[in-house]
Every structure is written in C-alpha cells, then in structure tokens.
C-alpha positions in Angstrom: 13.0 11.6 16.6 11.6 8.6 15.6 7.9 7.0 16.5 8.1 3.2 17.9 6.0 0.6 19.1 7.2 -1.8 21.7 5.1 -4.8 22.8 5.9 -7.0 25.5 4.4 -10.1 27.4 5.3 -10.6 31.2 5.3 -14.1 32.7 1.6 -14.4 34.3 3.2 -16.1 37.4 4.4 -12.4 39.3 2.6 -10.5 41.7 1.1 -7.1 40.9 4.3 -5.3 42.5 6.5 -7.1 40.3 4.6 -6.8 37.1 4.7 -2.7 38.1 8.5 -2.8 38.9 9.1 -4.6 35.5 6.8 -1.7 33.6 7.9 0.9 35.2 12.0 0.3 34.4 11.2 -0.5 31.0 9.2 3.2 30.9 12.5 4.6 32.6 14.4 3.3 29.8 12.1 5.1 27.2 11.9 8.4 29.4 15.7 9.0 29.9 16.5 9.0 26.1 12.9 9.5 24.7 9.4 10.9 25.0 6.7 8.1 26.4 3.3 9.1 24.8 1.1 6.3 25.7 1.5 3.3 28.2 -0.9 1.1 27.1 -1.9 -2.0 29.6 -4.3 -4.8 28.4 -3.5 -7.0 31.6 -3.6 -11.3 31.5 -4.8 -12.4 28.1 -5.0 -16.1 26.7 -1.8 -16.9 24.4 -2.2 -18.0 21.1 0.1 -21.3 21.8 1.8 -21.8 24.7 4.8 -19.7 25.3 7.5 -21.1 27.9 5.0 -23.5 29.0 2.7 -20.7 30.0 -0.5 -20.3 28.5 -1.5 -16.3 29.2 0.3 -13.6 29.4 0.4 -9.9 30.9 0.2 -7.5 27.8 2.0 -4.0 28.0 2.6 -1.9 24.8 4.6 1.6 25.1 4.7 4.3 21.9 7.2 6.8 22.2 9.6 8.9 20.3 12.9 8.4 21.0 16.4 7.9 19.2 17.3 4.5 17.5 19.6 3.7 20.3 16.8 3.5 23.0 14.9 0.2 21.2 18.3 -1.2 21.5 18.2 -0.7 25.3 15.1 -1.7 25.7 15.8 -5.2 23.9 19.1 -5.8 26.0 16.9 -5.0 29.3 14.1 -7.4 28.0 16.9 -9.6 27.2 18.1 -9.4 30.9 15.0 -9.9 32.4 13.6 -13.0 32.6 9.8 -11.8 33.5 9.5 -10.9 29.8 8.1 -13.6 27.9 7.8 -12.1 24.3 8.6 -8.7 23.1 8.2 -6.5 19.5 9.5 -3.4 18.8 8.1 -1.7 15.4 9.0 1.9 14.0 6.1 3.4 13.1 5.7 5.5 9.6 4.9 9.2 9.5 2.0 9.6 7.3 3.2 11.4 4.7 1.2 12.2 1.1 3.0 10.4 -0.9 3.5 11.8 -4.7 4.2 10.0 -8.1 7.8 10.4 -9.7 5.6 11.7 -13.1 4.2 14.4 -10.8 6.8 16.1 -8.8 8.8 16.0 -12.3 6.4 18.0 -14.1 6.4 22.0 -13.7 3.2 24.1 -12.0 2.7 24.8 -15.6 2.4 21.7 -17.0 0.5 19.6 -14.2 -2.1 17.5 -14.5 -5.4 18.5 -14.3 -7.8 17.2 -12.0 -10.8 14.9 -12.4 -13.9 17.4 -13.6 -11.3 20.3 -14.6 -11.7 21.9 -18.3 -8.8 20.4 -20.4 -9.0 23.0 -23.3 -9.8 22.0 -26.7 -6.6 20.1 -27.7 -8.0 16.9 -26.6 -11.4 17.3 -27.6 -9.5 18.0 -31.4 -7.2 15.1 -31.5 -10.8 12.7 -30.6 -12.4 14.9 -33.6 -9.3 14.1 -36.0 -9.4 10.2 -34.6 -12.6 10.0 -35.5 -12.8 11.0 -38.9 -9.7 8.7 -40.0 -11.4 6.2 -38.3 -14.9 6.7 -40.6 -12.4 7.7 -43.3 -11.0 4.0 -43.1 -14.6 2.7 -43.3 -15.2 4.0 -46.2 -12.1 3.1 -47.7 -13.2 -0.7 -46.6 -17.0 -0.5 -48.2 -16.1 1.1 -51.1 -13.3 -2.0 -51.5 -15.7 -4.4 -51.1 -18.5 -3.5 -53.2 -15.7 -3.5 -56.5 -15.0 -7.0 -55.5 -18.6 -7.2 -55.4 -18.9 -5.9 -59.0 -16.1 -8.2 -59.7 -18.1 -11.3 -59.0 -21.4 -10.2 -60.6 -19.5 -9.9 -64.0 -17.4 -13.0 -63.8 -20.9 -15.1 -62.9 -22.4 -14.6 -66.4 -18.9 -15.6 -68.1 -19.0 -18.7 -65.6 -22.5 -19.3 -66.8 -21.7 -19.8 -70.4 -18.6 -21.7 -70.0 -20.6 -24.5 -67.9 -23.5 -24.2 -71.0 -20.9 -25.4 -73.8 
C-alpha cells in the first residue's frame, strides 16, 4: 500500500455538525479501502486570497495508506460536495537510502573505501611516481634554460665587436 496526504478546505459558513458530517464521510472513504493513520484538524484559518468569495477556511488533512483507487474516490466525493472549498492529495515517498549506479555496480570486493579507511599503498605509489616526473620535468626546464643562457653570454661578446667596427 501506498502513503498519501490529502488536504482539504471546508466552506467556513457550516455549523460544527456539518463540518463533522463532511470529515467524517470523507474518513469513511479512506477506512473502507485504506488504513487512516492520522486525522489531522487545524480548524478556521485566514486564506491566503480569497477562495469562492470566502476569506478563511476550515483546514482538515488525513494520511493514510491505502490503494491508488481510494484518492480517486476521495476527489469524486470532494467533487460532489459542495462544502469543500479546496483539496490536495500528495503520495508521500518512502524514505529509502538511496545508492549510486557506480556503487551497486561494483562487487563487495571492489568497493569503495570509506572516508578515514587505509587504502593500501597503491595510491600512496602512483603520488610518489607523479611526483618525481613532475621534479623530473623541472629539471628538464632549468637545465633548458640555463644553455640558452650560455647561448646569450657567448653571442654578447661577438655582438660587442661587430658594433665596435
């Protein structure tokens, strides 16, 4: 079975009989095909903007399990009634942990470890092996630049004596 939410608003105008009488065969309609966990009344409230030219409302929100064909039958009987102002009908979500598609892919052998776990030394080798090509390069790059260095210092004197003559 499914978890839903149903809100409704009943016109303001009834009397305290009639505003039970509407609850309670709405709460029929949810018992007969369903299972009624909480009947929740918050009473006359201000509206938001004016609804039918009314401008509060009596608030009543059922959650109950139920089959998909009882929110049905509760909309054709708010439908029907014309005490009911407004109504909402949500499903609710089970709560569920939800898992990435990389994770529940990847064997009990091969899953991730945690935050804080000890890796092994595979990764700890690949950032040893990074980090000498990386110092490698450097070197590489300084030793480049000081023969182009050496290059300059020797073409300078040659400069020298052609701007002499």
């Amino acid at each position: 079975m499914t978890q839903y939410e149903t809100a409704f608003l009943i016109s303001p105008n009834l009397e305290e009989e009639a505003i039970e009488k509407v609850i309670s065969q709405m709460a029929e309609v949810v018992k007969k095909k369903g299972k009624l966990i909480n009947e929740d009344r918050w009473g006359k409230k201000k509206l938001a903007y004016p609804i039918q030219k009314f401008e509060e409302a009596f608030y009543v929100f059922f959650l109950y399990e139920a089959d998909p064909a009882v929110p049905f039958e509760l909309e054709r009987q708010f439908k029907q009634t014309e005490a009911i102002l407004r109504y909402l009908t949500i499903k609710k979500e089970t709560k569920e942990k939800e898992v990435p598609e990389e994770e529940k892919s990847l064997p009990a052998s091969e899953e991730k470890p945690t935050e804080g776990e000890d890796v092994g030394g595979d990764i700890e080798e690949e950032a040893v092996e990074k980090k000498k090509k990386d110092e490698e390069a450097d070197e590489k790059e300084e030793a480049v630049e000081k023969e182009e260095k050496v290059d300059e210092e020797v073409s300078l004197p040659e400069e020298k004596e052609k701007e002499e003559d």
